[in-house]
C-alpha positions, 0 to 999 in steps of 0.5 A: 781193315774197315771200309772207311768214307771220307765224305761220311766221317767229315759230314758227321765229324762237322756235326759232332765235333769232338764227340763224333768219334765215340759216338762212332764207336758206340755205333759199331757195338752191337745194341741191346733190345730188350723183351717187350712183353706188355699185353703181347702173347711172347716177347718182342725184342725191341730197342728201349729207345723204340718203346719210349718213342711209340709211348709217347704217343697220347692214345686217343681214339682212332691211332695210325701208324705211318710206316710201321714195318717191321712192327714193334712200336706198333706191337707197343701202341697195341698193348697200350691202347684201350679196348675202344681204340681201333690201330691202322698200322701201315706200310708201303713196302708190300715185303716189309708189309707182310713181316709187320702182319706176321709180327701182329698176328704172332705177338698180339691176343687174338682181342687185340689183333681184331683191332689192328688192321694194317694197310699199304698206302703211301703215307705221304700222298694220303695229305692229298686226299681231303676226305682222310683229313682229320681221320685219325685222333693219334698218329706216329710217325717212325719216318724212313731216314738215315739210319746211320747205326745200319750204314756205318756196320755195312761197308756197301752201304757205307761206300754208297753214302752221300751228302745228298742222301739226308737231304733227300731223306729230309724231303721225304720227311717233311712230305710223310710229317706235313701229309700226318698232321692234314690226318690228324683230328683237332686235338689230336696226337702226333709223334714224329721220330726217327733214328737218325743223327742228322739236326736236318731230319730231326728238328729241321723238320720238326721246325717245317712244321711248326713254321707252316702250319703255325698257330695250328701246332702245339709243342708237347715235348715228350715225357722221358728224360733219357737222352737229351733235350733239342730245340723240338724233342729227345735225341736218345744217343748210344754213347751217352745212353748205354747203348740206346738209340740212336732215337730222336722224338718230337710229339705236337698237339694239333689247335 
């Protein structure tokens, strides 16, 4: 019998309500990447949530990719920016580091990969350091967060979830998003996205944004129709969108 977390299923129920439970379900069903192949040297398999989140992004001169492991929304941006534009896709995790440099080096032309130069620093501390103050024109931000199609097929994972792991997730958010838009060039293009359910990763700190630096942010909601619309963005859910996502996408301007 499936493990089974009360905690978990009464926190998601409390915010779907009704729903929770095929969108439960739609969870445990195995997803459906699809073949990137734009621009790239081989396929990548890749959510369609994920391409329409790094297509968002207006790609205008120097672009970052925050936290950009394992590689494919950079492999998009990649393929899509032109022969002028520079990419910096970025990761933390020195593991996780070496499989995006691997996915670039395997998946990009050789024109392409001398423009993506990947890096290892913490996005989030970078907002501390006024001389990287408006560096970049376009910036995503794919930030680390609940990723509950992952917890809920792992029964360790699953019995080690907690109310307080969105909550601190979300702190951890706001620090990467509130540290991407001090990178941000005026003008510039910021996408924050995430794969998880929870409003308090999503909006919540979409709306941490617009609250602090108000005035400065520019809502620019994303382009594509799947999914629905919310207060700041697009959540792209499985079991309204065959399978898709969970995606949720937000995309500001910088005044």
């Amino acid at each position: 019998m499936p493990f089974v977390n009360d905690h978990f299923e009464r926190y998601y129920a409390a915010i779907y309500g009704d729903r929770w439970g095929p969108l439960r379900e739609s969870l445990l069903q195995e997803g459906a990447p699809l073949p990137y192949r734009c621009g790239l040297i081989k396929p990548y398999l890749l959510d369609r949530a994920s391409v329409l989140a790094a297509q968002s992004l207006r790609l205008e001169g120097p672009i970052l990719d925050a936290c950009a492991a394992p590689g494919g929304k950079s492999l998009v941006i990649a393929s899509l920016m032109s022969p002028e534009a520079t990419l910096l896709a970025n990761e933390l995790s020195g593991e996780r580091r070496r499989r995006l440099a691997k996915a670039l080096d395997e998946h990009l032309p050789p024109d392409i990969r001398e423009r993506v130069t990947v890096s290892g620093f913490d996005a989030a501390a970078a907002g501390g350091k006024p001389r990287e103050h408006g560096r970049f024109a376009a910036i995503l931000l794919d930030a680390p967060c609940s990723s509950e199609r992952h917890v809920i097929a792992s029964e360790k994972a699953l019995a080690e979830w907690t109310p307080a792991r969105p909550r601190f997730l979300a702190r951890r958010q706001w620090a990467l998003l509130s540290a991407a838009f001090l990178l941000l060039q005026s003008g510039g293009s910021l996408v924050y996205a995430t794969c998880a359910l929870t409003p308090a990763e999503n909006d919540g700190v979409a709306a941490q944004l617009v609250e602090k630096y108000r005035g400065a942010v520019i809502p620019d909601p994303p382009e594509f129709s799947e999914g629905e619309e919310t207060r700041y963005g697009r959540i792209i859910l499985p079991d309204r969108c065959g399978g898709m996502g969970p995606m949720y996408v937000a995309r500001f301007r910088k005044g």
